[in-house]
C-alpha positions as CSV (number, residue, x, y, z in Angstrom):
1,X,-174.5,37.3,10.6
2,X,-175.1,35.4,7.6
3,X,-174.9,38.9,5.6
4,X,-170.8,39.3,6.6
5,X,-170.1,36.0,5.3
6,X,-171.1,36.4,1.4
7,X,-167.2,37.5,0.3
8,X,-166.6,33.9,1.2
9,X,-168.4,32.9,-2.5
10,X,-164.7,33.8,-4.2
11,X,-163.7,30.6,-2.6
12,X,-165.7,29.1,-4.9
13,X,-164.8,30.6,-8.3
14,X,-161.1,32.0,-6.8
15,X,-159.4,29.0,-5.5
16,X,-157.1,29.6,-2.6
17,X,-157.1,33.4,-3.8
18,X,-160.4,34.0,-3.7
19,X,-160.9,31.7,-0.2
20,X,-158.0,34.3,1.5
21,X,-159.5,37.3,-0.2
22,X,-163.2,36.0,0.9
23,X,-161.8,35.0,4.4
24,X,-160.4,38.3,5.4
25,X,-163.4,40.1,3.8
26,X,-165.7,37.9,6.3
27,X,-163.4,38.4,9.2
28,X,-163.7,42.3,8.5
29,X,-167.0,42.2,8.1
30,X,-167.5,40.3,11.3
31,X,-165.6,42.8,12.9
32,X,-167.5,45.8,12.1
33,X,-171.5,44.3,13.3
34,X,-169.6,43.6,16.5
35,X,-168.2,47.5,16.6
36,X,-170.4,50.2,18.2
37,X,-171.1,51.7,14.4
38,X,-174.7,52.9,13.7
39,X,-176.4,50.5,11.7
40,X,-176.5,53.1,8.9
41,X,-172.5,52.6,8.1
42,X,-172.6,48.6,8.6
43,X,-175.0,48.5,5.7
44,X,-172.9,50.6,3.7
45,X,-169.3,48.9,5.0
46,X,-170.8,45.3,4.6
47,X,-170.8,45.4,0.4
48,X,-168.1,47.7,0.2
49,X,-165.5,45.3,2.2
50,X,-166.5,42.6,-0.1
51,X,-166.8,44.4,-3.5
52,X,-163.2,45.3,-3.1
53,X,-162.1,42.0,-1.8
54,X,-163.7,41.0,-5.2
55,X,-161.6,43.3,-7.2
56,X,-158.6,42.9,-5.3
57,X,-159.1,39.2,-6.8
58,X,-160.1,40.3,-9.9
59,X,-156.4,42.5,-9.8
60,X,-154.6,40.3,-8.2
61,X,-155.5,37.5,-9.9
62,X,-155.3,39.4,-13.2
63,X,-151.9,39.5,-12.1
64,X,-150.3,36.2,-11.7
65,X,-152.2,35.5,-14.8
66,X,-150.0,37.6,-16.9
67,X,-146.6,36.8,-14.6
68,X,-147.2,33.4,-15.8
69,X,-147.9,33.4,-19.6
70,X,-145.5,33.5,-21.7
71,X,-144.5,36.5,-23.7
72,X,-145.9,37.2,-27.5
73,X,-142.7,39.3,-27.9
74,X,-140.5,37.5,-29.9
């Protein structure tokens, strides 16, 4: 169980980004080991949930970093 739970480290370098991202990642994860998959595709799903709920941060985040900067145009 403790495996499904590792997206939730984004909390600590995302923020509240990273803590939803991390959350839902978990919750997917927690899912899946409770689905009727073969134990072959839950330790292939496991990393893949949370490698894209890390770049879904790293996109999202990416983001609302350049919404909020101002603009070198002049």
């Amino acid at each position: 169980m403790a495996a499904c739970m590792w997206p939730l480290a984004l909390m600590a370098v995302g923020g509240m980004l990273g803590g939803a991202l991390g959350g839902a990642a978990a919750a997917i994860n927690m899912s899946l080991v409770g689905s009727k998959l073969p134990r072959w595709s839950l330790w292939l799903l496991n990393p893949l949930v949370g490698l894209t709920a890390v770049v879904l941060w790293l996109v999202i985040g990416t983001m609302i970093g350049l919404a909020i900067s101002p603009s070198e145009t002049g």
